[in-house]
matplotlib code that plots the C-alpha trace (Angstrom):
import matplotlib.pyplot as plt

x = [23.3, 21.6, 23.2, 25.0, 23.1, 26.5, 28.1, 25.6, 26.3, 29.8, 29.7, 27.6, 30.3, 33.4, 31.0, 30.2, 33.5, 35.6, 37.8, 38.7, 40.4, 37.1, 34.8, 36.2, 36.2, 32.8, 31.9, 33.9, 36.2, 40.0, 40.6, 41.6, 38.7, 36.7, 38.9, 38.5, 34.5, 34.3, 36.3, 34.0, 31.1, 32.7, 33.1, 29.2, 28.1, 30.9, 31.8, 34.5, 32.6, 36.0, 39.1, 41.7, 44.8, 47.5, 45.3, 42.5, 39.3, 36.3, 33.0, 32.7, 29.8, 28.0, 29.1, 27.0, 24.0, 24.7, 24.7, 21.2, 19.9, 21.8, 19.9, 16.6, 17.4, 19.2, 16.0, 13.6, 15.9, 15.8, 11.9, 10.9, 13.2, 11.4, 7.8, 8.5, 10.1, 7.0, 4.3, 5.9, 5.7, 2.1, -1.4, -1.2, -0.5, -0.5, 1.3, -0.2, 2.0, 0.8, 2.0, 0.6, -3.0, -4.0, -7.0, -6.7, -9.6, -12.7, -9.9, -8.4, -12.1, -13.4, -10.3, -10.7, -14.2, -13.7, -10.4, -11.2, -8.2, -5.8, -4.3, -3.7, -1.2, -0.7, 2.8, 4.0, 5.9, 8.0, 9.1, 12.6, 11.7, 8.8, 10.4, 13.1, 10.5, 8.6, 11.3, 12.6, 9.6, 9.0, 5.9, 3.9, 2.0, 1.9, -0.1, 2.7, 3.5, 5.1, 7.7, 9.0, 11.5, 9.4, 12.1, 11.0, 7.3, 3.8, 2.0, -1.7, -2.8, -5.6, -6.6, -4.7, -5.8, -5.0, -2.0, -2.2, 1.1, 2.2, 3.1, 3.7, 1.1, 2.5, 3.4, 3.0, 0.5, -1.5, -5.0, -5.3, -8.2, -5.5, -2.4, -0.9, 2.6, 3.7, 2.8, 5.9, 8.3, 10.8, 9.9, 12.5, 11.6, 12.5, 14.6, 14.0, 16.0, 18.4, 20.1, 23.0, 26.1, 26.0, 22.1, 19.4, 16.9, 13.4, 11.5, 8.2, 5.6, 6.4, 10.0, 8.0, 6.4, 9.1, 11.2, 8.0, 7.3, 11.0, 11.1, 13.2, 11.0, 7.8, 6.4, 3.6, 1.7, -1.0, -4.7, -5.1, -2.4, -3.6, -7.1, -4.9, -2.7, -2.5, -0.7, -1.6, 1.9, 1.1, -1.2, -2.6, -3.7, -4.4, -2.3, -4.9, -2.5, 0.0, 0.7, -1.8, -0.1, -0.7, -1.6, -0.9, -0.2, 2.9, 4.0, 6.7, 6.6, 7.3, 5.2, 2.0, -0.1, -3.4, -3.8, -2.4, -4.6, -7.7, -6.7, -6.1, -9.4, -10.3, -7.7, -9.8, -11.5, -8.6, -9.1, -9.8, -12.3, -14.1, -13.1, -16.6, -18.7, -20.3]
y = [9.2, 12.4, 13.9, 17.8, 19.6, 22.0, 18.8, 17.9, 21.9, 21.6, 17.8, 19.6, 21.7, 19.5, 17.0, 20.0, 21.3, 18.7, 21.2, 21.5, 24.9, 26.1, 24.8, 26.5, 29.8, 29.3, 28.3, 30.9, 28.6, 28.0, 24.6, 22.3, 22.9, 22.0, 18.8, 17.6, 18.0, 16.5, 13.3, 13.6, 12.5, 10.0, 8.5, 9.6, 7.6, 5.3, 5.2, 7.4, 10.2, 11.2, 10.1, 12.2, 11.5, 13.4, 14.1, 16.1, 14.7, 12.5, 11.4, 7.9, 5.3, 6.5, 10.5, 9.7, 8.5, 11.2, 13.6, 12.6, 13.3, 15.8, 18.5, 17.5, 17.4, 21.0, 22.5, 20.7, 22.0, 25.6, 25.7, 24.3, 27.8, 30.2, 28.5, 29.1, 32.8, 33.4, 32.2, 33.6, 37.3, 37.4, 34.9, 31.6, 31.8, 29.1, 30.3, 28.5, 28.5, 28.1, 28.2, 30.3, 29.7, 28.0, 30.3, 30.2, 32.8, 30.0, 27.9, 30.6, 32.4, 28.7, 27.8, 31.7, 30.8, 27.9, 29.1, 32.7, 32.7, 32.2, 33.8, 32.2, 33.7, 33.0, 33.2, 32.3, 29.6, 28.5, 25.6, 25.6, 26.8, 24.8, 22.4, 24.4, 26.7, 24.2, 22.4, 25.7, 26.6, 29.9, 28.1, 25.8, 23.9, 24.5, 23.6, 22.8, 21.1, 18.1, 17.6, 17.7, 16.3, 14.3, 13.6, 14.8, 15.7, 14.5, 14.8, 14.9, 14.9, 17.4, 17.5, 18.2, 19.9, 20.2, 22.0, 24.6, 25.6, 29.7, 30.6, 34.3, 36.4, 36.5, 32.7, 30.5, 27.5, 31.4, 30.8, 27.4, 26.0, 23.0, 21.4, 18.0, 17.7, 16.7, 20.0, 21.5, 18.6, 21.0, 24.2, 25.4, 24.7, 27.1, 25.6, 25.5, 22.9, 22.9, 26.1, 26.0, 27.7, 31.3, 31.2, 32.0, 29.7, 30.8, 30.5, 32.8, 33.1, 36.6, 35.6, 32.9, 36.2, 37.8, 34.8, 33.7, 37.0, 37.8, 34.7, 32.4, 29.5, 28.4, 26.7, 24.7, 25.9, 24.9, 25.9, 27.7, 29.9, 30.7, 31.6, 34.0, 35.8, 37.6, 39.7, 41.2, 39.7, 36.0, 33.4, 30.2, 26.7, 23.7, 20.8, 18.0, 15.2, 17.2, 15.2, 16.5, 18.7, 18.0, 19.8, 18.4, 19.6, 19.3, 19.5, 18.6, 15.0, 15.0, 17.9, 16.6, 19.6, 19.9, 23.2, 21.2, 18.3, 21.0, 22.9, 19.5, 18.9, 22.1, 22.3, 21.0, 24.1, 25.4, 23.7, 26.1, 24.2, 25.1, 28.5, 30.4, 27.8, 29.8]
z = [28.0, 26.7, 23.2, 24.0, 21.7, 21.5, 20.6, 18.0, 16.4, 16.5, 15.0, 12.0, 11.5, 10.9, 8.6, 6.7, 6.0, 6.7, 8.1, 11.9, 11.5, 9.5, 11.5, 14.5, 13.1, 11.7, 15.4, 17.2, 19.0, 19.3, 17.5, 20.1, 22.2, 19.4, 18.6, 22.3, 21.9, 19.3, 20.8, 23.7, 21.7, 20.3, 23.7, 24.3, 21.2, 21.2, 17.7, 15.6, 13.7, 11.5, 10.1, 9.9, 8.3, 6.3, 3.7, 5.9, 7.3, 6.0, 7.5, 9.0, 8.4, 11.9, 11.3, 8.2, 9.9, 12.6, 10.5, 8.3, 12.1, 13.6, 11.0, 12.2, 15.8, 15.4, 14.0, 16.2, 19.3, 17.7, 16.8, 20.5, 21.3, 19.0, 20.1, 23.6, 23.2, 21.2, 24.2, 26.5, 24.0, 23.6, 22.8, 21.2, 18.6, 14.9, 12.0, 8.7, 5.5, 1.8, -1.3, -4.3, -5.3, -1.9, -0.2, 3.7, 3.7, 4.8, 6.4, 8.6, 9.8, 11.1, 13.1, 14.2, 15.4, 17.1, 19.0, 19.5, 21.5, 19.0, 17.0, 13.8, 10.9, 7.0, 5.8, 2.2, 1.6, -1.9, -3.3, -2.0, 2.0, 2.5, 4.7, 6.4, 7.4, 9.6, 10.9, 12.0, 13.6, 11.8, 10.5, 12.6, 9.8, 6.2, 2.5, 0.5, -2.9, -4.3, -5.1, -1.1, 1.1, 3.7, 6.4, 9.9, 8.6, 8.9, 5.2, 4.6, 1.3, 0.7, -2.8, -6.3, -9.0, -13.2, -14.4, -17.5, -19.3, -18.9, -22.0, -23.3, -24.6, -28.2, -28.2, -30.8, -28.9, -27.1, -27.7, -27.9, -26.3, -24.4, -25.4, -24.9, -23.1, -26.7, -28.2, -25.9, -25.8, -28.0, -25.9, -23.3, -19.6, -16.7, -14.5, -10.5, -8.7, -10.8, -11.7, -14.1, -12.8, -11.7, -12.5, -10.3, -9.0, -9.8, -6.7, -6.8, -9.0, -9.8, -11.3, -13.2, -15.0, -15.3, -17.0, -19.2, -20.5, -21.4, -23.4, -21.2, -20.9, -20.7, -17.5, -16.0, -13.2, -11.1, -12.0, -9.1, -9.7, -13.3, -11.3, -8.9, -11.1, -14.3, -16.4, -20.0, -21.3, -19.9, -20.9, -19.5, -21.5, -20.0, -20.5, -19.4, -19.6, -17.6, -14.0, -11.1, -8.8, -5.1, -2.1, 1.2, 4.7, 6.7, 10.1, 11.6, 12.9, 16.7, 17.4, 19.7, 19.7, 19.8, 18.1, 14.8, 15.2, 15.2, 12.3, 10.4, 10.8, 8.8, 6.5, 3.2, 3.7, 1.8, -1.4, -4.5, -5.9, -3.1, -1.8, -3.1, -1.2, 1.4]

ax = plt.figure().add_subplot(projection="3d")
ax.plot(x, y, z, "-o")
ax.set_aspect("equal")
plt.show()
């Protein structure tokens, strides 16, 4: 039996808003064709998905493993899609996200070299994309940091390097040769993952400026970073007994290709420490 893939979409649907009515307006259906599809794969997997009763709809033990899947098999489905409409647009072509203070410079110009007919591309990544974005498909690999949700990827670890605290220009610990994570146990943190109510999350390293400078928090950033960016109002100091921050690279599990393998071959090339090597 082979899954419906429109099944799959319309299963993801209900489980997410537990809702038939919703779901079928979110889907652009009338509700009782959406109801019979639904039984339908039931039947296919042959095991109930929902419960409904009088008091609306909830997710059964296999809808909850279904659904874990059904996300990654969407996005696999829809980045096999975009890959294909974009061969059949143009060259090969390898799109290579990274995250802020990671150099594809000497990474990008020898996988150029050795596969001059390729086309290879560097998009940005952030903290809070860095797996949709390859699962999607909009990226084909990506340098990415921990902390990251591994389902439906292949990791590499590359290298890590020391994290220095950004602190305002006029702050107190400014100027210090290092500091100890002690020295700003009592200072406010900004927040990324999770954001109060009705704040924003801070996801690039441009709103970290703008949130350290106004005085909203302090942060702790990778070295690289500090290397990369600057502003007059911003300061770096090390934090030596801060946790390493890690650099691997991701790609997204299933994928056999070989264009992957060869640039996983390269991709230490991107590692700071050693991005003025000639």
């Amino acid at each position: 039996m082979d899954l419906d893939l429109r099944k799959i979409r319309y299963f993801v649907a209900v489980a997410e808003l537990l809702h038939f009515g919703r779901a079928a307006e979110r889907l652009h259906i009338a509700q009782p064709v959406l109801s019979r599809q639904i039984r339908a794969l039931e039947k296919d997997l042959g095991a109930p998905l929902f419960e409904r009763d009088s008091h609306g709809v909830t997710v059964t033990a296999a809808g909850r493993q279904l659904l874990d899947d059904a996300r990654q098999l969407l996005a696999t489905a829809d980045a096999t899609r975009l890959r294909v409409r974009r061969a059949a647009g143009g060259p090969r072509r390898l799109v290579v996200g990274f995250r802020a203070g990671v150099v594809l410079t000497r990474v990008l110009r020898a996988f150029g070299a050795a596969h001059p007919d390729v086309e290879a591309l560097a998009r940005r990544v952030e903290w809070n994309d860095q797996e949709r974005l390859i699962l999607d498909g909009t990226v084909d690999l990506a340098y990415v940091r921990r902390p990251i949700r591994e389902q439906g990827l292949t990791l590499l670890p590359l290298f890590s390097e020391a994290r220095v605290a950004m602190l305002p220009a006029d702050h107190r610990l400014a100027g210090k040769p290092e500091l100890a994570l002690a020295d700003l146990a009592d200072e406010p943190r900004l927040r990324y993952a999770d954001p109060r109510p009705g704040e924003l999350p801070i996801r690039t390293i441009e709103e970290k400026f703008e949130s350290v400078a106004s005085g909203a928090g302090i942060t702790l950033v990778p070295e690289s970073v500090a290397e990369q960016y600057s502003r007059p109002d911003i300061t770096y100091v090390p934090v030596p007994d801060a946790e390493r921050d890690e650099v691997l690279l991701a790609w997204e599990a299933s994928r056999r290709s070989p264009l992957i393998t060869a640039f996983a071959r390269l991709a230490p090339l991107a590692d700071p420490a050693r991005a003025e090597e000639p």
